[in-house]
PDB file of N, CA, C and O in Angstrom:
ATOM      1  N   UNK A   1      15.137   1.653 -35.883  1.00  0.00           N
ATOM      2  CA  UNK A   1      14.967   2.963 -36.501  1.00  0.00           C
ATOM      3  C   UNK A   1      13.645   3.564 -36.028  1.00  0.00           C
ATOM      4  O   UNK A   1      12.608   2.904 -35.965  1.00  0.00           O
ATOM      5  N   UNK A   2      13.754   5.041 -35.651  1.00  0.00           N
ATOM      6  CA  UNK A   2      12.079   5.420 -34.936  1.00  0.00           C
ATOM      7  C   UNK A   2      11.596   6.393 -36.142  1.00  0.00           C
ATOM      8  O   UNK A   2      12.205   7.129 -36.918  1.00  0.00           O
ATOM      9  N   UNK A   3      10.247   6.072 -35.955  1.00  0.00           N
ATOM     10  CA  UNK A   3       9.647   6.863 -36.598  1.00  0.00           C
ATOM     11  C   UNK A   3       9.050   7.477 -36.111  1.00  0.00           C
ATOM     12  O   UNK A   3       9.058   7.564 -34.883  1.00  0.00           O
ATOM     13  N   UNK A   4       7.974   8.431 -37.191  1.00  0.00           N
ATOM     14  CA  UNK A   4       7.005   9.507 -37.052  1.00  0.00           C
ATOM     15  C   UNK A   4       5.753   8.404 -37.269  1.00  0.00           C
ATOM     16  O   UNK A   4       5.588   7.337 -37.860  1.00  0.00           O
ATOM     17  N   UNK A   5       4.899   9.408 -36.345  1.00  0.00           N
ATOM     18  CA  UNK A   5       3.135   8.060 -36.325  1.00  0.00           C
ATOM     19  C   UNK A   5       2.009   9.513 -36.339  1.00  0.00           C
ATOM     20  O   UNK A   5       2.002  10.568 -35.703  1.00  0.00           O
ATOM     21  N   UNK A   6       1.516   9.188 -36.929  1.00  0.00           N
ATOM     22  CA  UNK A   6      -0.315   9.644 -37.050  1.00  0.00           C
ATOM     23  C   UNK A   6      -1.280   8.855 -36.499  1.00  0.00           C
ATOM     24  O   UNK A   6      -1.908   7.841 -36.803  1.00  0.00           O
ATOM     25  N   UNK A   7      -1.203   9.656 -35.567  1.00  0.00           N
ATOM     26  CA  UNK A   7      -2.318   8.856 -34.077  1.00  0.00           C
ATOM     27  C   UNK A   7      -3.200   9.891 -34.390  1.00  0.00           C
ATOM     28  O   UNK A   7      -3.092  10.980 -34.953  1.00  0.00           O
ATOM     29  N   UNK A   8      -4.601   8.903 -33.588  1.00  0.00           N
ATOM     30  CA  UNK A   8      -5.889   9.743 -33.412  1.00  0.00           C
ATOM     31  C   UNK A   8      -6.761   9.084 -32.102  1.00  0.00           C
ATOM     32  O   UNK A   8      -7.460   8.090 -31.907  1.00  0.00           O
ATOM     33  N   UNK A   9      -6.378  10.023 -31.485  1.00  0.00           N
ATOM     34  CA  UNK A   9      -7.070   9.509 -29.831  1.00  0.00           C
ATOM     35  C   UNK A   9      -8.500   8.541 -29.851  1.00  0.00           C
ATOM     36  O   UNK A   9      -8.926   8.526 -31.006  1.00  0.00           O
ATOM     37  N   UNK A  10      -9.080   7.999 -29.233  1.00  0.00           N
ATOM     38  CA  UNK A  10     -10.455   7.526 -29.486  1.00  0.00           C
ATOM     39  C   UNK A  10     -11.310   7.842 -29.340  1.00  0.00           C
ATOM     40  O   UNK A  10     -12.256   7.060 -29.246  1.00  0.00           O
ATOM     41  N   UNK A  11     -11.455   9.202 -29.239  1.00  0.00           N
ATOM     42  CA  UNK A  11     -12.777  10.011 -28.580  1.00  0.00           C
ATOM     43  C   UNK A  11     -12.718  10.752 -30.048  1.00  0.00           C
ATOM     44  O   UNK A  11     -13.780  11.333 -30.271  1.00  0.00           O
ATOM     45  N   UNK A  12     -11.517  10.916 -31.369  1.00  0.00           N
ATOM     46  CA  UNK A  12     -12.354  11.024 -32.233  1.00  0.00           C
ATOM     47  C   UNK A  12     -11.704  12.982 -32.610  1.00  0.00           C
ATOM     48  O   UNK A  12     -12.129  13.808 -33.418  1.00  0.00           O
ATOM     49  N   UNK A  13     -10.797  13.044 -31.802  1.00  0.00           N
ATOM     50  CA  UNK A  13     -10.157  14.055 -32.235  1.00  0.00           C
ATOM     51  C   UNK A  13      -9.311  14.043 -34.033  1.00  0.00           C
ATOM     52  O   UNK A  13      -9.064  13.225 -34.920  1.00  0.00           O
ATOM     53  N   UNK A  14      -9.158  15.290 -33.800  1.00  0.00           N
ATOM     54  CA  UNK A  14      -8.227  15.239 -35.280  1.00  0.00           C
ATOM     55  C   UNK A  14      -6.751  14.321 -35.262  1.00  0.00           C
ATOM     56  O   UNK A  14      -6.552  13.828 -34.152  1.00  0.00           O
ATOM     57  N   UNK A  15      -6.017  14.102 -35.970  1.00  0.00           N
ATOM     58  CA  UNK A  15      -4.603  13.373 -35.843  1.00  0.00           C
ATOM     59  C   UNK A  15      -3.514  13.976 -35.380  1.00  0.00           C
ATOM     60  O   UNK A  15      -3.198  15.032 -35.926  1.00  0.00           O
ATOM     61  N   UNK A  16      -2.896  13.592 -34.557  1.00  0.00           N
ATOM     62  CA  UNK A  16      -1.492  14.534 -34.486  1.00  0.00           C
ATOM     63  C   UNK A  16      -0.117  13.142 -34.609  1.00  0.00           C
ATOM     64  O   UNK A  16      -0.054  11.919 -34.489  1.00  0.00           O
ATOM     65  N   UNK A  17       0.986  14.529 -34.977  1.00  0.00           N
ATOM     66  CA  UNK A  17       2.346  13.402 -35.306  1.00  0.00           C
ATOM     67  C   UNK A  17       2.767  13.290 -34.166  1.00  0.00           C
ATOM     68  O   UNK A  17       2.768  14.304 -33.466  1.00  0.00           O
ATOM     69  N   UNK A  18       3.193  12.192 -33.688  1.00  0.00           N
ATOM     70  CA  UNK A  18       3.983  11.915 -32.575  1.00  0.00           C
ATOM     71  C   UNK A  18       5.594  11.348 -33.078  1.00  0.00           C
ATOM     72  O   UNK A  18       5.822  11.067 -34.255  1.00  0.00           O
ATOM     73  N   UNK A  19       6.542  11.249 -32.086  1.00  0.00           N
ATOM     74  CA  UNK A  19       7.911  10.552 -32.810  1.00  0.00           C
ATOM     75  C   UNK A  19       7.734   9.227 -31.933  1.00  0.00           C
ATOM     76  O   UNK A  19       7.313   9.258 -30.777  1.00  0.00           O
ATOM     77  N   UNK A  20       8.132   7.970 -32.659  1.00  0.00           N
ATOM     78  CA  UNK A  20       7.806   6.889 -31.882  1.00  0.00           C
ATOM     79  C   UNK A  20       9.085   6.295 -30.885  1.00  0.00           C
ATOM     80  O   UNK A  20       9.131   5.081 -30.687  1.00  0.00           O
ATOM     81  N   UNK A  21       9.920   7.026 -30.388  1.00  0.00           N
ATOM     82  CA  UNK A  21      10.629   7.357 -29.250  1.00  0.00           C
ATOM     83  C   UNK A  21      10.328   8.167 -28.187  1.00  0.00           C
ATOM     84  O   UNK A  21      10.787   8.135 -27.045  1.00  0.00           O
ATOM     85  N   UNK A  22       9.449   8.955 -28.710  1.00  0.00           N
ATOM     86  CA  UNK A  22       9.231  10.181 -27.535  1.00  0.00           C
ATOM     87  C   UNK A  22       9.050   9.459 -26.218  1.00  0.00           C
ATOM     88  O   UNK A  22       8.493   8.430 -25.835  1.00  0.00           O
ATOM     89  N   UNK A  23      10.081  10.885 -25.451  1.00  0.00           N
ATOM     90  CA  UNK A  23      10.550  11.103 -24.378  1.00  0.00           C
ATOM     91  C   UNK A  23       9.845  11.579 -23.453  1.00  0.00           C
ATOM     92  O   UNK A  23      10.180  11.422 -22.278  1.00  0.00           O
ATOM     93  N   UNK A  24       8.736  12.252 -23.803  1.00  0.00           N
ATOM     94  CA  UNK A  24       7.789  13.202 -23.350  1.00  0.00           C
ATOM     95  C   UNK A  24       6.584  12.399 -23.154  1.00  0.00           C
ATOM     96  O   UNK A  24       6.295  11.638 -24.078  1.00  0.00           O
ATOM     97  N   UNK A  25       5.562  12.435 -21.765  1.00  0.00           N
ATOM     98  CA  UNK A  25       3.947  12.271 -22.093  1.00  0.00           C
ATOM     99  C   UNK A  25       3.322  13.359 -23.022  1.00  0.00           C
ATOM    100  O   UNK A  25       3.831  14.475 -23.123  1.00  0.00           O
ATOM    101  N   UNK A  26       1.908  12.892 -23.868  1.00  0.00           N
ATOM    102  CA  UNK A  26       1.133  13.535 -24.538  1.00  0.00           C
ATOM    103  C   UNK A  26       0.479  13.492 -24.477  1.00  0.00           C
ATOM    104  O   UNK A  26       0.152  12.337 -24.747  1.00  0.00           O
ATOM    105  N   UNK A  27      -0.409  14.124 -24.213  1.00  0.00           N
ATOM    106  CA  UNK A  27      -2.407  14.405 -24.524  1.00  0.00           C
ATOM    107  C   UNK A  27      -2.774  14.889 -25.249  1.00  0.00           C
ATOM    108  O   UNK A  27      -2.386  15.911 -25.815  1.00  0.00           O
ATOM    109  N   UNK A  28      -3.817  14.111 -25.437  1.00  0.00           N
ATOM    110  CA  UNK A  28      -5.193  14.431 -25.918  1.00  0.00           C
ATOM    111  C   UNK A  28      -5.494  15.790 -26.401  1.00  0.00           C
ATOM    112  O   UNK A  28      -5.958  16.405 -25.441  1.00  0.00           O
ATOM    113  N   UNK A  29      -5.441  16.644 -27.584  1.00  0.00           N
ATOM    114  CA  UNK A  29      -5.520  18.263 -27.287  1.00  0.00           C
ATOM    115  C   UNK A  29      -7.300  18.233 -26.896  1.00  0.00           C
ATOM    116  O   UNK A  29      -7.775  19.305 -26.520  1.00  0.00           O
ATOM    117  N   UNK A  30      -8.091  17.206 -26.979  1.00  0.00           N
ATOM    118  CA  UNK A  30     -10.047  17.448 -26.821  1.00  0.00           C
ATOM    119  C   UNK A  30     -10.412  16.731 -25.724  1.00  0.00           C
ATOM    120  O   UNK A  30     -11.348  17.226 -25.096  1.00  0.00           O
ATOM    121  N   UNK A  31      -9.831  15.425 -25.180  1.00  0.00           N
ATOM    122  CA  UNK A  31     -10.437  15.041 -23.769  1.00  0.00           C
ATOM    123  C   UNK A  31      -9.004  14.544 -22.568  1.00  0.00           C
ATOM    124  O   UNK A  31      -8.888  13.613 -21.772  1.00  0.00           O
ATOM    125  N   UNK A  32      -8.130  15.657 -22.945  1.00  0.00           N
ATOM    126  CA  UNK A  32      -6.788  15.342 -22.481  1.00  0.00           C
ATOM    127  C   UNK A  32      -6.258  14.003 -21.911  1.00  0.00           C
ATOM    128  O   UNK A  32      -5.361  13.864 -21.080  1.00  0.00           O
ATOM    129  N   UNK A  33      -6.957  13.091 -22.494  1.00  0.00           N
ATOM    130  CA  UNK A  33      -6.019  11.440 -22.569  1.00  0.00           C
ATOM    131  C   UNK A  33      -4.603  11.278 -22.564  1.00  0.00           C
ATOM    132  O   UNK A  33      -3.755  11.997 -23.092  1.00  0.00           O
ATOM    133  N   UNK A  34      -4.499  10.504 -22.067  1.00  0.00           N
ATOM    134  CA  UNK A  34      -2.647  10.443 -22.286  1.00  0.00           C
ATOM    135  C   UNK A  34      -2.478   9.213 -23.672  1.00  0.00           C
ATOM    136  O   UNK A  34      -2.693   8.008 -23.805  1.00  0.00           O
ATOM    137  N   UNK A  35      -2.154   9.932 -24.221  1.00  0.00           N
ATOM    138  CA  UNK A  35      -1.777   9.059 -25.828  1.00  0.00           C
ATOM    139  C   UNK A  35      -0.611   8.145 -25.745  1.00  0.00           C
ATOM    140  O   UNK A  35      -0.505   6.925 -25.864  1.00  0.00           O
ATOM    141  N   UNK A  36       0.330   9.215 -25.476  1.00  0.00           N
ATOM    142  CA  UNK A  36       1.545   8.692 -25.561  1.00  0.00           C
ATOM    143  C   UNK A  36       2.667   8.841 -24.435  1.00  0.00           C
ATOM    144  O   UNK A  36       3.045   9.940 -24.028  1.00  0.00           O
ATOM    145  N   UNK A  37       3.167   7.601 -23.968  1.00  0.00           N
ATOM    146  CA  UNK A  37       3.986   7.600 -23.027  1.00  0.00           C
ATOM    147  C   UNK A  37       5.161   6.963 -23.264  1.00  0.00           C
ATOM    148  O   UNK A  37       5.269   5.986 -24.005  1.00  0.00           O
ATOM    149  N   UNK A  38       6.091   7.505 -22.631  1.00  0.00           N
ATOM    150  CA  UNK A  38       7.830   7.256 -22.694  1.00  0.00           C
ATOM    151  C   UNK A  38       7.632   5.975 -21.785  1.00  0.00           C
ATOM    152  O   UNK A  38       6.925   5.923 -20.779  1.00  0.00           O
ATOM    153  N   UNK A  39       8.562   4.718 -22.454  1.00  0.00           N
ATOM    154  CA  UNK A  39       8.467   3.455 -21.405  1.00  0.00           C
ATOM    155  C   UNK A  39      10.035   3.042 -21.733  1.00  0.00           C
ATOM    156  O   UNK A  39      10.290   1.921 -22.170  1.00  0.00           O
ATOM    157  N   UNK A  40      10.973   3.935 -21.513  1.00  0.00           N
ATOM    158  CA  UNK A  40      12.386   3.800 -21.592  1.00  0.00           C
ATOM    159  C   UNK A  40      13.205   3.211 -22.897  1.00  0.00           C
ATOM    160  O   UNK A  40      14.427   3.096 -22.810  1.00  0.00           O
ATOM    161  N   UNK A  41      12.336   2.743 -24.421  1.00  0.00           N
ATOM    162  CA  UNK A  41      13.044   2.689 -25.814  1.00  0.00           C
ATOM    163  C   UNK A  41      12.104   3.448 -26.343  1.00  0.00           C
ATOM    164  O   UNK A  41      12.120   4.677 -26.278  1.00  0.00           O
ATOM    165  N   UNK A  42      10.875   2.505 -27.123  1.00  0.00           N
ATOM    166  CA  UNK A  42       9.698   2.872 -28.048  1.00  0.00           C
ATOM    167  C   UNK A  42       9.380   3.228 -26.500  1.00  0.00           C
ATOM    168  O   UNK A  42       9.730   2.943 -25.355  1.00  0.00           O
ATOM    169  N   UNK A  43       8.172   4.325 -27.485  1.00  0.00           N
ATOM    170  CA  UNK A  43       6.970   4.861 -26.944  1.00  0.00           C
ATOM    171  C   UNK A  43       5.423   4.388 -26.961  1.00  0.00           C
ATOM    172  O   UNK A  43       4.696   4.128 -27.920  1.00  0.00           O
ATOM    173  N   UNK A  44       5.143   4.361 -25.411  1.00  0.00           N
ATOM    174  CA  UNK A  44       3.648   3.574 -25.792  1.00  0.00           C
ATOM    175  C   UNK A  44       2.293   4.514 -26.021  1.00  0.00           C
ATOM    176  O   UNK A  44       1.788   5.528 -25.538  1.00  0.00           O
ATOM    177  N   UNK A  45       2.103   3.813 -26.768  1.00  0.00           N
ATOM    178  CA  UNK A  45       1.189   4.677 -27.864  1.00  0.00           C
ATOM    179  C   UNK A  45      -0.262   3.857 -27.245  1.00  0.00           C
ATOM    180  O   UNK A  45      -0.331   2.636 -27.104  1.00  0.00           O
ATOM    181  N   UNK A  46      -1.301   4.771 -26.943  1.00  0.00           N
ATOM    182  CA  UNK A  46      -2.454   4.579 -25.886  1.00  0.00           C
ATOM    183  C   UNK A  46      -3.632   4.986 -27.119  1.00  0.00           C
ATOM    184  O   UNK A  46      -4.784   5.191 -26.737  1.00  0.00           O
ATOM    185  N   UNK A  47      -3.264   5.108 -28.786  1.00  0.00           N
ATOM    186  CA  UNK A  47      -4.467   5.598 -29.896  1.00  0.00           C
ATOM    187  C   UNK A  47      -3.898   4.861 -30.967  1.00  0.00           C
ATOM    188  O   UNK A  47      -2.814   4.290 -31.090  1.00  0.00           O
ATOM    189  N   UNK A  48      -4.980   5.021 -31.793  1.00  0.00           N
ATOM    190  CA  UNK A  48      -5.099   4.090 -32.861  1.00  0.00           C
ATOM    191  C   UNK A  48      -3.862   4.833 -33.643  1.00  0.00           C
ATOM    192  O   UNK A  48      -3.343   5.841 -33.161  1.00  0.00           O
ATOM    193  N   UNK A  49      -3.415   4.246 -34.920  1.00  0.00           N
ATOM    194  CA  UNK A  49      -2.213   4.596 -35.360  1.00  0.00           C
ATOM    195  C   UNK A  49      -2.448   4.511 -36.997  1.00  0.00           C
ATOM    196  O   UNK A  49      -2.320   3.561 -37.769  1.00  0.00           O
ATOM    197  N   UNK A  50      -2.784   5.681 -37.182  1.00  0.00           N
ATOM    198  CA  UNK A  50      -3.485   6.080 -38.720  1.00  0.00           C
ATOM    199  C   UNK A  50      -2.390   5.958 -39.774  1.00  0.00           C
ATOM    200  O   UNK A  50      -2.764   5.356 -40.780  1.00  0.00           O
ATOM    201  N   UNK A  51      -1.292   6.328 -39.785  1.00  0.00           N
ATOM    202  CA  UNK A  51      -0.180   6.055 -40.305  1.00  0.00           C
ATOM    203  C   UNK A  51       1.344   6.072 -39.643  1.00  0.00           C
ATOM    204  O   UNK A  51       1.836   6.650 -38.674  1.00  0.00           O
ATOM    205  N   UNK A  52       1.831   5.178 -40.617  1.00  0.00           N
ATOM    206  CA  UNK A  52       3.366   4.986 -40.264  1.00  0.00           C
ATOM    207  C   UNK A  52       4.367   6.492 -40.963  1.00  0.00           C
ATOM    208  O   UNK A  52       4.541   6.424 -42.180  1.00  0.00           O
ATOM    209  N   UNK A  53       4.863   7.515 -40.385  1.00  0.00           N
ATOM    210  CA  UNK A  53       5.595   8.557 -42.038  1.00  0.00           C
ATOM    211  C   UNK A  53       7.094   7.999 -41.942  1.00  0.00           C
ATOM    212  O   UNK A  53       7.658   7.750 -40.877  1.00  0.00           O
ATOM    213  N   UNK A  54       7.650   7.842 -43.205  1.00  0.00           N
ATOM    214  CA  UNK A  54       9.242   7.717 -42.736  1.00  0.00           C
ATOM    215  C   UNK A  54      10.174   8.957 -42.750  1.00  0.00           C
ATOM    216  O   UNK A  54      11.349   8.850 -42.401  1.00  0.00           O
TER     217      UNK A  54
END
């Protein structure tokens, strides 16, 4: 079952939701890091992981 995650990059930006399938790369909106990457099921998640939402 995938969920929704509250990541926060490590440089200390604010949190954003990611879906923990995503299909898509994501950055960083403050030092454009790549957070989150598609690795063909789950998504690898490159930030700390502030919460789980269901």
């Amino acid at each position: 079952m995938a969920r929704f995650l509250k990541i926060q990059c490590e440089c200390g930006s604010d949190p954003e939701i990611v879906y923990g399938d995503s299909k898509m790369r994501r950055l960083c909106k403050k030092c454009q890091a790549v957070i989150v990457e598609p690795s063909g099921g789950r998504a690898r998640v490159n930030a700390r992981i502030v919460e789980v939402l269901s």
